[in-house]
PASEBA-1860 file (N, C-alpha, C; in nm, 3 decimals):
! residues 76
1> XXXXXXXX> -2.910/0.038/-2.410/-2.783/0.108/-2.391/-2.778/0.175/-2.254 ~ -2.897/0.269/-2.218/-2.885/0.295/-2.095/-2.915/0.171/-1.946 ~ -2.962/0.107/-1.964/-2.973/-0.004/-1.840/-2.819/-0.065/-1.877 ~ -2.720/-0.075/-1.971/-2.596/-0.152/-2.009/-2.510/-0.060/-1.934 ~ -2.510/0.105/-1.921/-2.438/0.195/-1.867/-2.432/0.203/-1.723 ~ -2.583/0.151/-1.671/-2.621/0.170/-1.540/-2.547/0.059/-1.491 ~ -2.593/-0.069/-1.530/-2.492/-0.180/-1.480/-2.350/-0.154/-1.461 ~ -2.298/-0.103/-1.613/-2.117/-0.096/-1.551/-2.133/0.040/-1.486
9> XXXXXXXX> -2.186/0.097/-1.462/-2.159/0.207/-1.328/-2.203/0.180/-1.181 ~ -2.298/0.076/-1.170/-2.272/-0.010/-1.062/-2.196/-0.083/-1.037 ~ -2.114/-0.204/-1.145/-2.081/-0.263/-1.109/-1.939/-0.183/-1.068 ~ -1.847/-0.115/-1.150/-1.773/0.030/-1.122/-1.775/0.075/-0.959 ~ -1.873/0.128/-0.927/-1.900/0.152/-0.809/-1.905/0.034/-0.684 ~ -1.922/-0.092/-0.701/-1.884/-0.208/-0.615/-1.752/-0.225/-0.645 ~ -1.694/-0.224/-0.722/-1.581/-0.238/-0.725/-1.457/-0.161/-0.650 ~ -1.463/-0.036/-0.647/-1.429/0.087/-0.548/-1.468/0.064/-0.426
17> XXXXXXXX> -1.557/0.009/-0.384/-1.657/-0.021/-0.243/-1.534/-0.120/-0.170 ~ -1.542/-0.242/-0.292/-1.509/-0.341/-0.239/-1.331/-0.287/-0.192 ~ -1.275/-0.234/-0.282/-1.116/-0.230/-0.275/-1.101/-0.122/-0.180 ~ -1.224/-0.019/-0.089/-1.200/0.040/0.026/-1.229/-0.059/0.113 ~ -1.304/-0.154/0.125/-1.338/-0.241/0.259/-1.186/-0.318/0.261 ~ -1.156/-0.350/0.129/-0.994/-0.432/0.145/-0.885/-0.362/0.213 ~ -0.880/-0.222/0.182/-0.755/-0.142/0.211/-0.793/-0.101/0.345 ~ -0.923/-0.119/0.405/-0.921/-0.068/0.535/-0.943/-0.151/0.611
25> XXXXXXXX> -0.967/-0.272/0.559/-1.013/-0.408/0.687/-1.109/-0.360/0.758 ~ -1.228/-0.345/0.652/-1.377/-0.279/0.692/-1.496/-0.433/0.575 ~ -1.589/-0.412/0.666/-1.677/-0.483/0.600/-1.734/-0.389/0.462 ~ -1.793/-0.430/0.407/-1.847/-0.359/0.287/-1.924/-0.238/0.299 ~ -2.033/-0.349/0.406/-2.122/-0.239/0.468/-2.087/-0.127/0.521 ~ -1.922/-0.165/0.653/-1.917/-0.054/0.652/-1.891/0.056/0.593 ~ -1.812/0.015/0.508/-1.768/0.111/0.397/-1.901/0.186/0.333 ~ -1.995/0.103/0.276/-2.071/0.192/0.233/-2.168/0.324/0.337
33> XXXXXXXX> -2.196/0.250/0.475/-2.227/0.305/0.573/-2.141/0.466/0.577 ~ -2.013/0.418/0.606/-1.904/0.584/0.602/-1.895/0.615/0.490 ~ -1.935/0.596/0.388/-1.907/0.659/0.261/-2.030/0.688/0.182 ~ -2.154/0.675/0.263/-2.315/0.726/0.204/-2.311/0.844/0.092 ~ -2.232/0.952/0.234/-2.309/1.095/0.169/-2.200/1.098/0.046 ~ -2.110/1.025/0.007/-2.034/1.025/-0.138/-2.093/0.934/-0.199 ~ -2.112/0.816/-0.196/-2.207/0.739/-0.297/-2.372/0.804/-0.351 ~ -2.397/0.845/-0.217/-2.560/0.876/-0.260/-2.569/1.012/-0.334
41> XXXXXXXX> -2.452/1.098/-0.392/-2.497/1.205/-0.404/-2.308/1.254/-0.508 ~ -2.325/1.142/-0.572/-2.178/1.172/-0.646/-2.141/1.071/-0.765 ~ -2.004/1.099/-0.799/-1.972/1.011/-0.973/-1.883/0.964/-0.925 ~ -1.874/0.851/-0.957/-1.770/0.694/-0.985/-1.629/0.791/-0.941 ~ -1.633/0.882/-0.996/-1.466/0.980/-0.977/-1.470/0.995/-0.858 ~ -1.533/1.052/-0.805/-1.562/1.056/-0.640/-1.495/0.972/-0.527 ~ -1.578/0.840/-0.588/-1.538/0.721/-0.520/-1.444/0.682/-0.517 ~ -1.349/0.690/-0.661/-1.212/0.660/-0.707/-1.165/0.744/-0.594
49> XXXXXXXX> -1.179/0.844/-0.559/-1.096/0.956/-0.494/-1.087/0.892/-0.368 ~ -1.222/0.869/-0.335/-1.211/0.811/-0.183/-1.138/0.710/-0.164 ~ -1.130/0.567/-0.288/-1.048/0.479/-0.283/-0.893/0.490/-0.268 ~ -0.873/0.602/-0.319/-0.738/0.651/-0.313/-0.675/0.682/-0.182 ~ -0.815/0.784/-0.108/-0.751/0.796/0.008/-0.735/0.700/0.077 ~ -0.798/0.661/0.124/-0.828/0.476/0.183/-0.718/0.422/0.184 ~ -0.642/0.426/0.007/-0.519/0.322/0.014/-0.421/0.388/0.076 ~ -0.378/0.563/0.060/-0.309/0.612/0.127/-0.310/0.593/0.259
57> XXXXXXXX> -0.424/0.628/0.338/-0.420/0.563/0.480/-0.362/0.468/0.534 ~ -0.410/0.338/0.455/-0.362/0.204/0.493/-0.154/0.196/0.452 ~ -0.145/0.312/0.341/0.000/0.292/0.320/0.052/0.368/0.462 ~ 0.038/0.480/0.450/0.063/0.534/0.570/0.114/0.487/0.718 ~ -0.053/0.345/0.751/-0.036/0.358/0.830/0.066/0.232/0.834 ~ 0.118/0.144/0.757/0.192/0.019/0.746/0.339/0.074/0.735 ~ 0.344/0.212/0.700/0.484/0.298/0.701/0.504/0.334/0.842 ~ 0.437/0.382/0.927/0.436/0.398/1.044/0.487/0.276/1.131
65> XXXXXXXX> 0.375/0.178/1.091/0.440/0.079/1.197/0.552/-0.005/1.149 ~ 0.614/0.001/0.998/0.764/-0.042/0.990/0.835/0.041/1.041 ~ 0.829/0.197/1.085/0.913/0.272/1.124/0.920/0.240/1.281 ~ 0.803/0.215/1.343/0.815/0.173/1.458/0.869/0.024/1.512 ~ 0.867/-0.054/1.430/0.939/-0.189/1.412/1.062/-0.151/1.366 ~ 1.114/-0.084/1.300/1.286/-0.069/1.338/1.300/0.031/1.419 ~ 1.238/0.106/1.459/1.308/0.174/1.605/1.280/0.051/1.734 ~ 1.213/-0.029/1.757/1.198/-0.132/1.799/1.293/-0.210/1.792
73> XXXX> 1.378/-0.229/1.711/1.479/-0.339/1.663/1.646/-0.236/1.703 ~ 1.597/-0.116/1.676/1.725/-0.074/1.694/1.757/-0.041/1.866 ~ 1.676/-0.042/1.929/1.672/-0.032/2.054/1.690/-0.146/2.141 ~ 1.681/-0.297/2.081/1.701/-0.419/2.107/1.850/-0.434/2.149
END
């Protein structure tokens, strides 16, 4: 039961890894690289959190540059 828990909390935790390297157009590594001192020393919630921000960023920053693509267009 406990090695069954450890697995889905790894695999849990790659999973979060992976969907910050997606939302930031980062390798894995790097992701885990910038995100050490939260993996090595924290809970799956953590990570969720970080994933969150991550996606906010990436929304952010794709809001930005549609805003700058129609001021672009309106200036045409």
């Amino acid at each position: 039961l406990i090695k069954s828990r450890w697995t889905h909390m790894v695999r849990n935790i790659l999973m979060v890894l992976n969907e910050i390297s997606d939302c930031c157009d980062l390798k894995l590594l790097d992701v885990i690289v910038k995100y050490w001192k939260i993996i090595s020393s924290s809970s799956e919630w953590t990570l969720i959190i970080a994933m969150q921000s991550a996606e906010d960023r990436k929304n952010l920053s794709e809001k930005k540059k549609e805003e700058e693509d129609l001021c672009w267009l309106s200036h045409q």
